[in-house]
N, C-alpha and C positions, 0 to 999 in steps of 0.2 A: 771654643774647642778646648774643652780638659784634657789633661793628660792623666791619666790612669795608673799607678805603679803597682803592681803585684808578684808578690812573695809567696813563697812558702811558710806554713804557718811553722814548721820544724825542718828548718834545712840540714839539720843537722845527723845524718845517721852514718852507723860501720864505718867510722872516724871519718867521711868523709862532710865535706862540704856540698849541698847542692844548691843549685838555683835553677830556674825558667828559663828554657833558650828554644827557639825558632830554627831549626833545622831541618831543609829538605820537603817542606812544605806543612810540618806540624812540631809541635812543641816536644820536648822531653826535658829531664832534667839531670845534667849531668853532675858527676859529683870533682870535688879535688881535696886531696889530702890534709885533713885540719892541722895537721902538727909542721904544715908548709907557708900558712897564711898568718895575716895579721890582719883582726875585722873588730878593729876599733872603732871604726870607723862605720856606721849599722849602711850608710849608703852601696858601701863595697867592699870586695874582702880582696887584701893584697898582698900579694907573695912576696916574700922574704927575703930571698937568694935566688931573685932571676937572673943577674946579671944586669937585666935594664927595670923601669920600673914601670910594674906589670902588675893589672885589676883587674878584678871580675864584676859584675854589677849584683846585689844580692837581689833584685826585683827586676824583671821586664815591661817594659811601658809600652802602652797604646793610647791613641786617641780615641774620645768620645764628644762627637756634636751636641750642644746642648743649646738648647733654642732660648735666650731671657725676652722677656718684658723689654720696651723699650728702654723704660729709665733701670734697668739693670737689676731691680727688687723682687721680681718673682721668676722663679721656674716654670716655660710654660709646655713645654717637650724636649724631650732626652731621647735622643735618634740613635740606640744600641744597632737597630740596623746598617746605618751608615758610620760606623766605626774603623777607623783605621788603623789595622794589625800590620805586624813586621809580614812584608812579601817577600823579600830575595835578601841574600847571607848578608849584604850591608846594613842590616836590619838585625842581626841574630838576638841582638842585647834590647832589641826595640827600637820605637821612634817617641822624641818628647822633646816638650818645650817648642810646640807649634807657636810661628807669629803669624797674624796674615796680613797681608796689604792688600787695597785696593788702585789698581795702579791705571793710568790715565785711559786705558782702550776699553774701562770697564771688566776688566777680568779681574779675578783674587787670585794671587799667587799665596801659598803659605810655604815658609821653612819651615822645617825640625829638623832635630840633632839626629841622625843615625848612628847607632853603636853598634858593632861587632867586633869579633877579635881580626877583623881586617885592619879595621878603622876607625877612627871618628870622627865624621864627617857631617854634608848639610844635603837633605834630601828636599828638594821643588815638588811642590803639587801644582797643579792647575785649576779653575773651577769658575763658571758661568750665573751659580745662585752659592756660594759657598758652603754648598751643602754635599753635592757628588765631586769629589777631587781625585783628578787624575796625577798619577803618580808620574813624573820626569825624570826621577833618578838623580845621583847625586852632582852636585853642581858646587860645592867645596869638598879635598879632599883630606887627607890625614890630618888631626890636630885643629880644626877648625872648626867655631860652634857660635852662637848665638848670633847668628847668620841673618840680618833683617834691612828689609825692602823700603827705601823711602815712598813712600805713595805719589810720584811724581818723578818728572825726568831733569835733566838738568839742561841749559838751554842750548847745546849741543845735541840734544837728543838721545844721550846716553841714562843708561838706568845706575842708580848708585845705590847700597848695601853698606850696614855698619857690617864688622866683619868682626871676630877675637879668634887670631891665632893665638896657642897655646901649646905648651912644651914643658920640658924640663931643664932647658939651658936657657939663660935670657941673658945680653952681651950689658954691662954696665954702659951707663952714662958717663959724662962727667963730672967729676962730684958737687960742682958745684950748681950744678943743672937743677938741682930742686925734685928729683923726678927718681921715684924706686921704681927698679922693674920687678915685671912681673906680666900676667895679663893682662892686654891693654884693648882698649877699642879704637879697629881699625875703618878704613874705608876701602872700596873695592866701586868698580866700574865696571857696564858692560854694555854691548850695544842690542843685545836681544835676551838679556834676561839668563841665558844658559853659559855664558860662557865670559869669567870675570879675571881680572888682576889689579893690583893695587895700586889704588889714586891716592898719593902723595904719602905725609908722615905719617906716624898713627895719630890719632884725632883725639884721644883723652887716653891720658895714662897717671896711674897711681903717682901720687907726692909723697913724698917723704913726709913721716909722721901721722900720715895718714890711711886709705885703703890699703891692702894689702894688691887686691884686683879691683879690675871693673872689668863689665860686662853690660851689653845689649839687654835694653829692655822691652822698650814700646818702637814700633815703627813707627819714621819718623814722619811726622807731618804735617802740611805746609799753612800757617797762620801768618797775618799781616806781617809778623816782625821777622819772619824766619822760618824756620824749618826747627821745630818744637820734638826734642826726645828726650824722655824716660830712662834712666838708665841705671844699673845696680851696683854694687859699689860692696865688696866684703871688709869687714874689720876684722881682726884677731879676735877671737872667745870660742870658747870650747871647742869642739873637735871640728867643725866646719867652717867656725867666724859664725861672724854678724851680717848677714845680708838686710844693709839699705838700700832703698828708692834716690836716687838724686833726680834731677833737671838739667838739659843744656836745649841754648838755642845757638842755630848755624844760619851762618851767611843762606840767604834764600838762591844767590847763582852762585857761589862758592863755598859748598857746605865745606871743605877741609878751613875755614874760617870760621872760630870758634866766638859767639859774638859773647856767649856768658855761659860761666859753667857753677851750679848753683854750691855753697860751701857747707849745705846743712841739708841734711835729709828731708824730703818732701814727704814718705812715710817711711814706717817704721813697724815692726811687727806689733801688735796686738793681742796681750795674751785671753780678752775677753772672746774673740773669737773662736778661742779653742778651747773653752770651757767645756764640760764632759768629756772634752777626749784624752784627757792628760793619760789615761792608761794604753794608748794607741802613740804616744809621743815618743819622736825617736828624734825631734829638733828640735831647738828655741832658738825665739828670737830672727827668724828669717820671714821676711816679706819678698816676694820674686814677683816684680811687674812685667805683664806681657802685652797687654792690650791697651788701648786709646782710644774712643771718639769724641767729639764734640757735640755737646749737648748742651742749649740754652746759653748760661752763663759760664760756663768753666766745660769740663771734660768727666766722660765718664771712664773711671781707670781699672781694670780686671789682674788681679794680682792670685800668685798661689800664696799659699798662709801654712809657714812650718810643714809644707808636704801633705798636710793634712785636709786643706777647705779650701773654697775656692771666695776670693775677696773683690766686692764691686765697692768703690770708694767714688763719692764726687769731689772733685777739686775745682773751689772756684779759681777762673781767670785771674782772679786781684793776687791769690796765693803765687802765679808764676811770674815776678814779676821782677827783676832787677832789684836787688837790696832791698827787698820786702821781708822781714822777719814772717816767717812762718806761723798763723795763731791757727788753735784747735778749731775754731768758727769755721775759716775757712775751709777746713774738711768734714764733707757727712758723712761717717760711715754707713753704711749700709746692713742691710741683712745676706747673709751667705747662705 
C-alpha cells in the first residue's frame, strides 16, 4: 500500500497560501495569508502568532494498492481503482503512512494517520483479500499516530498495538533517568480491535544523547525469540532530522518486556536510490520502515525513501541478532 502525497505545483498566489483539502465530498483549495506563516519547513506551513502551535499540510495524501512480485523486485499491477481517498472531515488533510497486519482470524486490519483540522488521529480499515478495505473510522483519537497491530494476540486474548502519542508538552524525567523526552513508543490493548487503552509504561523512548523521537515502524511479528519490530528513530540534521531504521525484540507473552533494543541502525537512507530525482528533492537522508514479511532466510522490508521511492530491502536473519555488528552483506538492496 503506497502512500501518495500531492501538491500544488504553485501554491502560491494574491499573497495567499494554498493547498489540496477534501471538503464536503470534493476537493478545493483553500488559501491563508503568506505574510501569517512560516514554511520552512516544505512538509507544512505554520502560523506564527496562533496563540497555540498550529499547521497546515502543503500536500494531501491518499493511498494506492500496488501488487509486487513475491520476492519484492518487480511491479506486477497498480490498482488506481481500488485507491483510498479521504471520505469524511477526519480525513480533510488525507490518510498516510498505512500499516497492515494480518491478525489471527485471517482478516487484515490496516492503520493510517488521519489528518484534519479536527484532528490527528488513527483511522481502521478492515479487509478479507487486502485489496477491497472497509473503512471503521477512527479508533485513536487527537495527537496520536503510527498506530500498529501486533499480528497475534496475547495469551489473555487481548489485541495489543504500538501506539506514539505526541504533543507539545512532554513532563521531564529524572535526571538521572537516562531517558530525553519527547516522542515515544507506546503500548495500548484491546479486546476487539476498536476500542484501546494503555498497557503499562511506554515501551521505548529517546536516551539522552541520542534520538530526538522514535516512532512505529513494521508491525510487530511473532518469531521463535519474540515478537520482532522495526522501528524509527529521528536524529537532529536539517530541518526534519535524520530518520533511522532501528530493531527491538519483546517478551513473546509479555511484549511491555523489552528483551533487546538494537544500539545501531539496521538501515539508513540511501542516496543511490534517488538518483535522477535530486531536482524533485525536498528531503535527505530519511528511510521510514512500514512493512515486514518473512521470506526464506531473513525478511523482506518495504520502506519510503526521502518521500520520494518506495524501498524493498532483504535482511538476513544472522543481521538481527543480539550484538551482531551490522555488515553490508547482510543486506540486499533491492530495486524500487
Amino acid at each position: 500500500m503506497v502512500r501518495v502525497a500531492e501538491a500544488l505545483r504553485e501554491p502560491i498566489w494574491d499573497g495567499e497560501v494554498h493547498c489540496i483539502r477534501w471538503r464536503d465530498g470534493k476537493y478545493d483549495t483553500p488559501g491563508f495569508p503568506e505574510n501569517t506563516l512560516d514554511m520552512s519547513d516544505p512538509r507544512v506551513f505554520r502560523f506564527r502568532d496562533s496563540g497555540n502551535t498550529t499547521i497546515g499540510l502543503t500536500s494531501l495524501s491518499w493511498m494506492l494498492p500496488v501488487i509486487l512480485r513475491a520476492d519484492g523486485q518487480q511491479v506486477e499491477e497498480v490498482r488506481y481503482d481500488l485507491a483510498i481517498e479521504p471520505r469524511d472531515r477526519s480525513q480533510a488533510y488525507g490518510v498516510e503512512d498505512p500499516r497492515i497486519s494480518r491478525l489471527g482470524d485471517g482478516e487484515y486490519y490496516m492503520t493510517a494517520c488521519a489528518v484534519s483540522g479536527d484532528r490527528l488521529g488513527t483511522s481502521l480499515y478492515q479487509s478479507s483479500d487486502a485489496l477491497h478495505w472497509e473503512h471503521l473510522g477512527l479508533v485513536l483519537d487527537h495527537q496520536n499516530k503510527d498506530m500498529l497491530l501486533f499480528e497475534g494476540k496475547l495469551p489473555d486474548g487481548r489485541f495489543v498495538a504500538l501506539t506514539r502519542p505526541q504533543g507539545d508538552v512532554f513532563l521531564t524525567p529524572t535526571l538521572d533517568s537516562g531517558i530525553r523526552t519527547g516522542p515515544a513508543i507506546h503500548l495500548a490493548a484491546s479486546p476487539d480491535v476498536l476500542h484501546w487503552r494503555p498497557l503499562g509504561p511506554p515501551l521505548l523512548r529517546p536516551k539522552v544523547g541520542g534520538a530526538i523521537k522514535l516512532g512505529g515502524g513494521t508491525p510487530p511479528i511473532l518469531i521463535e525469540r519474540g515478537w520482532l519490530i522495526l522501528f524509527h528513530a529521528v536524529h537532529a540534521g536539517a530541518e526534519v532530522g535524520r530518520y533511522m531504521t532501528y530493531w527491538a525484540l519483546l517478551d513473546r507473552d509479555d511484549p511491555t518486556q523489552v528483551l533487546h533494543e538494537s544500539a545501531e541502525p539496521i538501515l539508513t537512507a540511501n542516496p543511490a536510490l534517488t538518483e535522477g530525482l535530486e531536482d524533485q528533492m525536498y528531503l535527505t537522508d530519511v528511510v521510514f520502515t512500514t512493512g515486514i514479511v518473512a521470506q526464506g532466510d531473513g525478511y523482506l522490508v518495504a520502506s519510503g525513501e526521502c518521500d520520494l521511492a518506495c524501498r524493498m530491502t532483504f535482511i538476513e536473519v544472522k543481521a538481527l541478532q543480539p550484538g551482531t555488528a551490522i555488515q553490508q552483506s547482510s543486506l540486499q538492496q533491492l530495486n524500487t
